[in-house]
C-alpha positions as MATLAB code, in Angstrom:
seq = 'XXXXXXXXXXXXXXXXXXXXXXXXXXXXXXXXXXXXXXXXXXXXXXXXXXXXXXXXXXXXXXXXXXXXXXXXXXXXXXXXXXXXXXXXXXXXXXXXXXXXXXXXXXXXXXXXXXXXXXXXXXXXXXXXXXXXXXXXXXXXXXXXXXXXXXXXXXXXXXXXXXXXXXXXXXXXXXXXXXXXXXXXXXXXXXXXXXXXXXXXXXXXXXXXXXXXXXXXXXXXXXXXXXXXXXXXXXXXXXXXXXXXXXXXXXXXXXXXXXXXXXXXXXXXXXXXXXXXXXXXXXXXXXXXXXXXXXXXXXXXXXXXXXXXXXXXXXXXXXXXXXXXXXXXXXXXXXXXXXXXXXXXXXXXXXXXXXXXXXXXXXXXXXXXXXXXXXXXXXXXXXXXXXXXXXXXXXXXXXXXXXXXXXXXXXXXXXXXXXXXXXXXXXXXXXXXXXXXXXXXXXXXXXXXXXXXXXXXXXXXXXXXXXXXXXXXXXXXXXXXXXXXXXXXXXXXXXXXXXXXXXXXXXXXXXXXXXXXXXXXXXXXX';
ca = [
      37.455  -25.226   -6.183;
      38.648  -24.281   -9.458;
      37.133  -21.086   -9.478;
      38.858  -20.096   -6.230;
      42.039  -21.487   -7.680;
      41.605  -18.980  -10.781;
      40.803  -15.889   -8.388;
      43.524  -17.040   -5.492;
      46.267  -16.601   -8.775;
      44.246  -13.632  -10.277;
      45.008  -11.846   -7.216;
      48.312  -12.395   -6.433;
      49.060  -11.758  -10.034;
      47.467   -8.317   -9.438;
      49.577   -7.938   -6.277;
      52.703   -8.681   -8.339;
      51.983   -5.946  -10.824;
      51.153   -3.401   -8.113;
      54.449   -4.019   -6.508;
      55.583   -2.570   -9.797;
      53.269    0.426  -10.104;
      50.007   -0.961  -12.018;
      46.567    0.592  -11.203;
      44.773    0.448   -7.706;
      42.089   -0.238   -9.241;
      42.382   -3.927   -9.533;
      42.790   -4.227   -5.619;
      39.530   -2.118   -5.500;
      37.442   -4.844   -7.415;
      37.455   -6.606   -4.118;
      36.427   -3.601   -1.816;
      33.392   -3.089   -4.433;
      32.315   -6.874   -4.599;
      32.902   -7.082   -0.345;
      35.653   -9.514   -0.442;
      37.673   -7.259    2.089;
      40.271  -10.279    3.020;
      41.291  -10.002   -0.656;
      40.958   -5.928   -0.940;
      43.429   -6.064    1.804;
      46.108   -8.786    0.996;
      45.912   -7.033   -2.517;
      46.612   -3.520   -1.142;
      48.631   -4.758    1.590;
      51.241   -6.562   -0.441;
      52.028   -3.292   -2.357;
      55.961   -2.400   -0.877;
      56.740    0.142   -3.364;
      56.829    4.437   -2.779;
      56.395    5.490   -6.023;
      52.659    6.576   -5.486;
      51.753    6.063   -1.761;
      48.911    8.996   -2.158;
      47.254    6.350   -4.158;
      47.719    3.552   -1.829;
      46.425    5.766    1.092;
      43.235    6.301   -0.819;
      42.700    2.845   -1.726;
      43.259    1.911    1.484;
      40.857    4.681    2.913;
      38.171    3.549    0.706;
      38.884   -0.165    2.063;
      38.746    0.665    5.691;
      35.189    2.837    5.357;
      33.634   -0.028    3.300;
      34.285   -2.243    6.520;
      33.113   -0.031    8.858;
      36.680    0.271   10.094;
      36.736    4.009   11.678;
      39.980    3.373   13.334;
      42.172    2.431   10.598;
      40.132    5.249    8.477;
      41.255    7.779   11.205;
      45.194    6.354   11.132;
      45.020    6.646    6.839;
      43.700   10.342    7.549;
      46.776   11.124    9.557;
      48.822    9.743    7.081;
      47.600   11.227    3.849;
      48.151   14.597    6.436;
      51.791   14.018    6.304;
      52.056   13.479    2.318;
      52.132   15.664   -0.828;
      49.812   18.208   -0.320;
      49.032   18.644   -3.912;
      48.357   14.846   -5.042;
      45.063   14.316   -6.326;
      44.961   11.244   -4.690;
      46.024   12.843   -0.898;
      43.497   15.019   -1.113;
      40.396   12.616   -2.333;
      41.770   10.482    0.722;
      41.345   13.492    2.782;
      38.110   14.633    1.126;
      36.671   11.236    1.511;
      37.137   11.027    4.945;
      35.840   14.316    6.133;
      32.581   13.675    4.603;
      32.475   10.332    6.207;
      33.429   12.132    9.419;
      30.067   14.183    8.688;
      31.747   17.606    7.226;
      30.986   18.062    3.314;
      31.317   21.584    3.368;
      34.968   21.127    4.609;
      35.352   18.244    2.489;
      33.994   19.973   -1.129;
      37.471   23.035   -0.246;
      40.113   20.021    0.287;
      38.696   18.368   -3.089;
      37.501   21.329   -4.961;
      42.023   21.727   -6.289;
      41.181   18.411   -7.886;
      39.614   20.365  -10.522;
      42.515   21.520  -12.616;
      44.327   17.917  -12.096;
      41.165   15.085  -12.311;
      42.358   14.711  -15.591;
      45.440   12.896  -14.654;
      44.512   10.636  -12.535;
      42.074    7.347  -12.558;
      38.765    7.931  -13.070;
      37.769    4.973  -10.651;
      39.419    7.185   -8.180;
      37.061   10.065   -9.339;
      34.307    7.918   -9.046;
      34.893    6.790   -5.409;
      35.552   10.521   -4.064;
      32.329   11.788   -5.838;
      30.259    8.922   -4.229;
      31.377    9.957   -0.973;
      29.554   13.157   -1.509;
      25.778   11.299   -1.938;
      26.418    7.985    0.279;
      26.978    9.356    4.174;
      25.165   10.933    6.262;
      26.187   14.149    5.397;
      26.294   14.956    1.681;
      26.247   17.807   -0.907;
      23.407   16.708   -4.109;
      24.274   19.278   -5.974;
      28.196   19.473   -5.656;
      28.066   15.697   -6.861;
      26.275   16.143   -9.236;
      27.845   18.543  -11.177;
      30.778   16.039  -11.033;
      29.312   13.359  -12.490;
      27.951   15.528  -15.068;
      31.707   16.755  -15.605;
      32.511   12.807  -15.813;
      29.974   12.507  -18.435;
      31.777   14.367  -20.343;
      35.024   13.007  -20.402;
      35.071    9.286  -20.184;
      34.124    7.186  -23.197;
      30.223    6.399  -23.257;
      28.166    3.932  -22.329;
      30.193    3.601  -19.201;
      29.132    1.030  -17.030;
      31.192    2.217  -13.969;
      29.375    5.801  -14.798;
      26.305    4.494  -15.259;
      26.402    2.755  -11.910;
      27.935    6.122  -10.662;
      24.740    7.636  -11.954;
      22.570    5.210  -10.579;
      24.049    5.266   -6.865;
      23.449    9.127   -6.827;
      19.351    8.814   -7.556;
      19.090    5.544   -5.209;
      20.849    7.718   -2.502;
      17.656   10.249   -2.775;
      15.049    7.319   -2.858;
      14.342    7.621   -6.385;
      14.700    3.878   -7.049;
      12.954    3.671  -10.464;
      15.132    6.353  -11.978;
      18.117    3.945  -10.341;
      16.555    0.897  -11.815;
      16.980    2.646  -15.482;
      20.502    3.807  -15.121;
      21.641    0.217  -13.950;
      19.741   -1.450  -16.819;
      21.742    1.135  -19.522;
      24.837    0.109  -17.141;
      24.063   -3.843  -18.393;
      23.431   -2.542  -22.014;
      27.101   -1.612  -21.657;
      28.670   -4.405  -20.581;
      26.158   -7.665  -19.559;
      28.674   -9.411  -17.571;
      29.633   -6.715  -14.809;
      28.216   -8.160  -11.864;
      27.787   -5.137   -9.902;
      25.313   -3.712  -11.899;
      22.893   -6.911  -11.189;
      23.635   -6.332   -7.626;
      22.542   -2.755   -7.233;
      19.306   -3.786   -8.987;
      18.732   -6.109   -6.396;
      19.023   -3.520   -3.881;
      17.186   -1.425   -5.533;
      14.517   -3.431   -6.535;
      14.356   -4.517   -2.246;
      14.214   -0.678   -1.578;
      10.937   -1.041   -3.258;
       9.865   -4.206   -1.775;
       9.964   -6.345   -4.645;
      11.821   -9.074   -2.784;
      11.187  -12.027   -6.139;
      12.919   -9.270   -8.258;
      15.800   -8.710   -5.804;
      16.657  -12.381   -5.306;
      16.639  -12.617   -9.231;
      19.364   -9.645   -9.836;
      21.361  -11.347   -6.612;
      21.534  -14.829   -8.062;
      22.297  -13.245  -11.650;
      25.365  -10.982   -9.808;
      26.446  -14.357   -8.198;
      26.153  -16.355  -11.219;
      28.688  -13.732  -12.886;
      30.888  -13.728  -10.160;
      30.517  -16.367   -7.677;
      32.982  -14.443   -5.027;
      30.556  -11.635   -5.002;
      30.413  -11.530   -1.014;
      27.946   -8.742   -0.516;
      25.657  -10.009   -2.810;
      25.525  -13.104   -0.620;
      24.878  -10.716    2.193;
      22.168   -8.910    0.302;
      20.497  -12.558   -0.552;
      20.797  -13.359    3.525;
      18.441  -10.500    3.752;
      15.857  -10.915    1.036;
      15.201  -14.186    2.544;
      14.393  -12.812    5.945;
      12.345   -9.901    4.173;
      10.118  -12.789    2.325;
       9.783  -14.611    5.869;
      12.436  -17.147    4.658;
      14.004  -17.287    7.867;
      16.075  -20.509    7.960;
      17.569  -19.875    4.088;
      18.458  -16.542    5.552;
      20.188  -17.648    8.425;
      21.999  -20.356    5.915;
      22.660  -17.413    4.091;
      24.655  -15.406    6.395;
      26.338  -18.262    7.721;
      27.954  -18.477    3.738;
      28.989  -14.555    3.804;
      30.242  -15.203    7.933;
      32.676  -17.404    6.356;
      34.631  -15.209    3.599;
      33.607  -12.033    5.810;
      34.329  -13.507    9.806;
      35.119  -10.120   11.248;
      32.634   -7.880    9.534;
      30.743   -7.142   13.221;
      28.369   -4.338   10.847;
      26.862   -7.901    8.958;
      26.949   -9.516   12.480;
      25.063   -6.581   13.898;
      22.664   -7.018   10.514;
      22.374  -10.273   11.511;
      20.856   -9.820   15.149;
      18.850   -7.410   14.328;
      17.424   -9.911   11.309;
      16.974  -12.691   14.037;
      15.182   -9.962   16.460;
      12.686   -8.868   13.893;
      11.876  -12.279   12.748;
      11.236  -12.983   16.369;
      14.253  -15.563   16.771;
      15.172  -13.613   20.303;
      17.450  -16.536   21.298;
      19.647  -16.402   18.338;
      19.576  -12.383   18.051;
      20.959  -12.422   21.736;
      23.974  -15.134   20.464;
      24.436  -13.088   17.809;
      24.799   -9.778   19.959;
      26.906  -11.563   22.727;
      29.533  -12.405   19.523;
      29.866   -9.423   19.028;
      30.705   -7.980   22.299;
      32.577  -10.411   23.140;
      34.612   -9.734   20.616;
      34.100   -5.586   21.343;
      32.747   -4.999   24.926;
      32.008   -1.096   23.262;
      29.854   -2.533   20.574;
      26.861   -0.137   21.534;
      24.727   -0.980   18.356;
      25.279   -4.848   20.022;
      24.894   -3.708   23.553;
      21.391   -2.278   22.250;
      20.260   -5.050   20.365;
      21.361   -7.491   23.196;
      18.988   -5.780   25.314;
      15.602   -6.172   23.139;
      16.313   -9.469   23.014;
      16.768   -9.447   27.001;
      13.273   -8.382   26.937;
      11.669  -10.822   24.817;
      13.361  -13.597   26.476;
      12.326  -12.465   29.863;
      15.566  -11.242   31.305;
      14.465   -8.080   32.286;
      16.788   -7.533   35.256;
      19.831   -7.806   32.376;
      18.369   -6.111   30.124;
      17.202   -3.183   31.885;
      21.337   -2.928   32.984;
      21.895   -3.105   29.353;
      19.742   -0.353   28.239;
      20.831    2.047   30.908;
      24.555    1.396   29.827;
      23.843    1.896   26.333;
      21.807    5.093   26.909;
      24.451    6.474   29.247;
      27.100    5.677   26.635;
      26.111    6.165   23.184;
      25.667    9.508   20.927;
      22.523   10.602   19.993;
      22.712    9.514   16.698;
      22.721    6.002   17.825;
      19.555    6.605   19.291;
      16.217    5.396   18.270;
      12.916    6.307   19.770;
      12.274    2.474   20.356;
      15.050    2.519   23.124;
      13.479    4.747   24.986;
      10.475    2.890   24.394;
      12.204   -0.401   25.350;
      13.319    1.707   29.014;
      10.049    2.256   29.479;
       8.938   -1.298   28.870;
      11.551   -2.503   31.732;
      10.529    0.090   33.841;
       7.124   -0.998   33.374;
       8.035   -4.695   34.485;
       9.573   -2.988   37.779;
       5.939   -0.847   38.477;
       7.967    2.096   38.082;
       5.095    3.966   36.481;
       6.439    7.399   36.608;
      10.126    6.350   34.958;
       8.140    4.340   32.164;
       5.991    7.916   31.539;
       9.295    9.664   31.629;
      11.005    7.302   28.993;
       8.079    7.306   26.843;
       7.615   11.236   26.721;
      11.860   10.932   25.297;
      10.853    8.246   22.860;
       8.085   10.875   21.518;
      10.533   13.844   20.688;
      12.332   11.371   18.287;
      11.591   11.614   14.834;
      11.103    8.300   14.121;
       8.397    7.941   17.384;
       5.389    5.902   15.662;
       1.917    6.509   16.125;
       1.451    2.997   18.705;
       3.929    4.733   21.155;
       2.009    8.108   21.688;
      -1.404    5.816   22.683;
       1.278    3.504   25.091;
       1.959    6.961   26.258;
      -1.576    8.162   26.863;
      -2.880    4.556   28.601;
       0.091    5.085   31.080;
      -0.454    8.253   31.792;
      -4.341    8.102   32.239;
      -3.341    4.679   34.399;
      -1.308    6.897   36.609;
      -4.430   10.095   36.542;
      -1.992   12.239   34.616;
      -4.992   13.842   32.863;
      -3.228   17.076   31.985;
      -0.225   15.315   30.486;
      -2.891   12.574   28.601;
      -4.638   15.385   26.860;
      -1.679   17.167   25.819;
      -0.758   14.218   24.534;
      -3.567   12.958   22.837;
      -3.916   16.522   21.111;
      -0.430   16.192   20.052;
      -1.094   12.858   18.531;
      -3.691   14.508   16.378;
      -2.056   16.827   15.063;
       0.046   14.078   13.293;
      -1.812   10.750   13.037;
      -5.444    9.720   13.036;
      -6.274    8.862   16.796;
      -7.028    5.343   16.914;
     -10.937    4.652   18.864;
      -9.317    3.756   21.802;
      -6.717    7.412   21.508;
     -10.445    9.073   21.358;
     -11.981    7.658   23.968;
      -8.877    8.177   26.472;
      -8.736   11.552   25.425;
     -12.379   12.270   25.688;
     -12.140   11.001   29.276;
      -8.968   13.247   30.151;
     -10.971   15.770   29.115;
     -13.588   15.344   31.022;
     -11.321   14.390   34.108;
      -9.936   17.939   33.465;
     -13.700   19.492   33.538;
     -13.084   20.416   30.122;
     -16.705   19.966   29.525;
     -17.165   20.817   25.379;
     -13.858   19.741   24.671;
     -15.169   16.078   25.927;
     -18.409   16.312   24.189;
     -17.075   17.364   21.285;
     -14.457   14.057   21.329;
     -17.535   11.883   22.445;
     -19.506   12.873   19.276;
     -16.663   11.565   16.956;
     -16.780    8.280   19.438;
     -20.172    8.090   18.983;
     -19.934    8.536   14.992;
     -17.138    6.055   15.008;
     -18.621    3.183   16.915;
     -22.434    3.642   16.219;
     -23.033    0.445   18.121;
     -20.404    0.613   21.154;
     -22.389    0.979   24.436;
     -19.327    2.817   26.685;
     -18.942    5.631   23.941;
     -22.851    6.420   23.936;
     -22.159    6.272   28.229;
     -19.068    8.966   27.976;
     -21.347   11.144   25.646;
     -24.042   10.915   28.259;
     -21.904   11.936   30.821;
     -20.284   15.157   29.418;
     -23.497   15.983   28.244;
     -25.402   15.791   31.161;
     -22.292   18.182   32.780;
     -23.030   20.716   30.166;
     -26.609   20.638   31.551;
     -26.545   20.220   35.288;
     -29.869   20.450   36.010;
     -30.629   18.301   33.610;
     -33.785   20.748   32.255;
     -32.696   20.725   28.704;
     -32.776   17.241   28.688;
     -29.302   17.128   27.081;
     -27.671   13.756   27.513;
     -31.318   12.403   27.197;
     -30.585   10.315   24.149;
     -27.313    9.130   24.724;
     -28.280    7.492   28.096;
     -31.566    5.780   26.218;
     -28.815    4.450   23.137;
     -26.645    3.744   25.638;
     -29.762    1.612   27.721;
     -30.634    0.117   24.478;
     -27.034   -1.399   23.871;
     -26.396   -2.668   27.591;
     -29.632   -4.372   27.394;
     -29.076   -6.084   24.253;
     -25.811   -7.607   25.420;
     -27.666  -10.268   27.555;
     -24.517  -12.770   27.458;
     -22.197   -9.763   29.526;
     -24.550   -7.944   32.040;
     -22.585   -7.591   35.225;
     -20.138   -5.291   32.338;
     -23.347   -2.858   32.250;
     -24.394   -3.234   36.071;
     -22.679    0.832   36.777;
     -23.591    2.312   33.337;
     -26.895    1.231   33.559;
     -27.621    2.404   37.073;
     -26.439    5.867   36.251;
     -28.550    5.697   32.994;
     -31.610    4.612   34.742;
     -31.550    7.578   37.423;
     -30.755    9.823   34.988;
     -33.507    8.389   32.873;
     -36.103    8.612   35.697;
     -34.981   12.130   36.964;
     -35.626   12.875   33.955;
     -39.230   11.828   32.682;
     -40.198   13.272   36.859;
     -38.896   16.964   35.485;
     -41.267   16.075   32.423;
     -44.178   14.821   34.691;
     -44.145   11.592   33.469;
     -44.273    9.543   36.863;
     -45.292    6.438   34.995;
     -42.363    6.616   32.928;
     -40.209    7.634   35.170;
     -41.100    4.614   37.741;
     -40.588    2.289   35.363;
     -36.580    3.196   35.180;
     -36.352    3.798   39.181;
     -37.921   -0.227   39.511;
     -34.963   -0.951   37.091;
     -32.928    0.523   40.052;
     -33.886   -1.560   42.416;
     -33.469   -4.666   40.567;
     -29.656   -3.808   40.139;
     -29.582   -3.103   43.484;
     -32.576   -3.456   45.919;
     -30.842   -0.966   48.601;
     -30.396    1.653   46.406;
     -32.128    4.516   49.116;
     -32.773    7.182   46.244;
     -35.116    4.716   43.988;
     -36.833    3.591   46.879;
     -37.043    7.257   48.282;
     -38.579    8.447   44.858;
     -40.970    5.775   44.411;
     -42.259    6.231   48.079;
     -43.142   10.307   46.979;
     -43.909    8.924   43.162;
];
């Protein structure tokens, strides 16, 4: 209580000494930690015009942190109308174009901050230059060179720099080099939080989840109103399987950050993945209910339609949200997830159809190509099977079960070699699996028709020797092992071996005593 007393008059002490033209800055301690109700009664309360260029960008850099496109849009429009040559108009504008997915048109509104930067705050700097590495569309090498510039001209060790530095190699993936530039940012000053708290995310980037949840609690211990860190800690828990401390977790962040639907989304999904399909679907439905054009809740509302059983729903869901979103927002699993409804509705051919969009995705795993294939060789779509299958190889290992289904679209195709050649690798694979040694026989024996090579010869007799070991399952063998035996005694007859070859034609009959061809051949034998 005390704490919150100190922060409650720390802030409106700030707000008072904005009103009379002190640093942004301040206000944007609150954006950075995630306390956005305080970023915004801070920036909010400013009433003064002597620097509205800098309260535009503050505010910008506010609205983006929450996800808040709208208001982002609005700020754009109104930095548009300022002083074209304030530093801070422009990194408002330059900020938002890249966010907007434009760096190229975003480095020539920012690129006249060059001859200025040196007059204005170098948080401000900071912020713009991020922009550049953090969204989806970025320039490397034009922030770069900025922070390098930075380097150069702000006091070292800089923790804010050193974060700076940091952010820019955890935006590529290189987490350890991250790791080292936030530990130099602690050597600089031990009691910033944030630096504890991008180690934690870094360290979960790498899936050291103990690690993370130590750098979290540190952050919080520094500053206990560190909101994203709490969100950050929701998640660690659900990535160590801690589901209900997660879920307590969230609930703390849900109530200093109601309205952030992007957590709330988080959330779901968390709940989904951790197989809590009731509460993901609450979680969803809050969200629309609060925006009926939530499409990342619309989606998510949907998988959990699926696991719950309410495919009918769900299936409506889906549609709406394919119909309605942009392709970025697309994943191959909701194409996947179509397919899965379709699937409950025996609409074969629309599940093939969804599945074959989920596999131009980049993101399309190796599990969905075999779903693919068993549908499509379900449905006798050899042609499309084998293209697939010979599409999965070329970028994953085919899976026993991917071989075997291809080797039989193959052979369904008359695509003799091609299905002996696939029925070797079975064969290699599964030395002592009685249906690959069957398939091998098969192919073979097509690649010798009249049987006078004597080609499938020892695939039928391995394949004879497995069925007949499995004594617990032989009605499973009752087909394979009548095709084996004829083969088997056509065989030793070409090789004048009527003993032999009676012996396998008697095995006929006691499969199936009318069987007219053993009894036939025994007659002349």
């Amino acid at each position: 209580m005390k704490t919150r007393l100190i922060i409650s008059i720390y802030v409106w002490l700030s707000c008072s000494a904005l009103a009379i033209g002190q640093d942004y800055a301040l206000c944007n301690q609150y954006t950075e930690i995630g306390d956005f109700a305080k970023a915004r009664q801070c920036l909010y309360a400013y009433k003064g015009v002597n620097d509205p260029g800098a309260l535009c960008f503050y505010k910008m850099n506010l609205a983006i942190n929450e996800g808040d496109g709208t208001t982002a849009k609005a700020l754009y429009a109104e930095a548009e109308k300022l002083s074209a040559t304030d530093p801070y108009v422009l990194g408002t504008k330059a900020v938002y174009i890249v966010y907007s997915n434009n760096a190229e048109a975003a480095k020539v509104v920012f690129d006249p901050i060059y001859k200025s930067h040196k007059n204005v705050s170098p948080v401000f700097m900071m912020e713009v230059i991020r922009a550049f590495f953090k969204f989806k569309s970025k320039d490397l090498q034009y922030a770069s060179a900025w922070i390098d510039m930075l380097e150069k001209e702000i006091k070292q060790p800089n923790a804010d720099w050193l974060i700076l530095k940091g952010d820019y190699f955890a935006s590529q993936g290189d987490h350890g080099t991250a790791l080292n530039f936030y530990n130099k940012a602690i050597d600089a000053d031990s009691k910033k939080a944030t630096s504890y708290h991008r180690k934690g995310i870094a360290y979960r980037r790498i899936k050291n989840h103990s690690a993370s949840m130590t750098e979290l609690e540190t952050a919080l211990k520094l500053n206990p109103e560190f909101t994203m860190a709490i969100l950050n800690k929701a998640e660690v828990h659900f990535d160590l399987g801690e589901v209900d401390q997660g879920i307590r977790a969230y609930a703390e962040y849900f109530n200093r950050a109601p309205e952030d639907m992007r957590a709330r989304i988080q959330f779901a999904r968390s709940l989904f993945g951790a197989k809590r399909y009731k509460e993901s679907e609450e979680a969803a439905l809050y969200v629309l209910n609060r925006d009926s054009s939530n499409l990342s809740a619309l989606k998510l509302l949907s998988y959990a339609n699926y696991e719950l059983g309410k495919f009918p729903d769900g299936l409506k869901h889906m549609e709406s949200f394919l119909a309605k979103a942009d392709s970025s927002l697309i994943q191959s699993r909701d194409y996947e997830y179509l397919s899965k409804y379709y699937q409950k509705n025996n609409s074969d051919s629309l599940a093939i159809n969804a599945l074959r969009k989920a596999l131009t995705y980049d993101d399309a795993d190796a599990g969905l190509y075999s779903e693919a294939g068993t549908l499509m060789m379900k449905k006798s779509r050899f042609a499309d099977a084998f293209d697939l299958y010979k599409s999965k190889a070329a970028k994953f290992t085919l899976t026993s079960a991917d071989n075997y289904s291809y080797g039989r679209a193959a052979l369904m195709l008359q695509n003799y070699a091609t299905a002996d050649s696939i029925f070797s690798r079975v064969c290699e694979l599964q030395p002592n699996w009685a249906p690959g040694f069957l398939m091998k026989a098969k192919t073979s024996a097509n690649l010798d028709p009249t049987s006078v090579e004597g080609r499938a010869f020892p695939f039928y007799e391995k394949y004879v020797t497995l069925a007949e070991a499995d004594s617990a399952n032989p009605d499973k063998y009752k087909a394979g092992l009548l095709e084996s035996y004829r083969y088997l005694g056509y065989y030793y007859f070409l090789k004048k071996d009527n003993a032999t070859s009676k012996v396998f034609w008697r095995k006929v009959l006691v499969i199936d005593p009318n069987d007219k061809q053993a009894t036939d051949v025994l007659k002349d034998l």
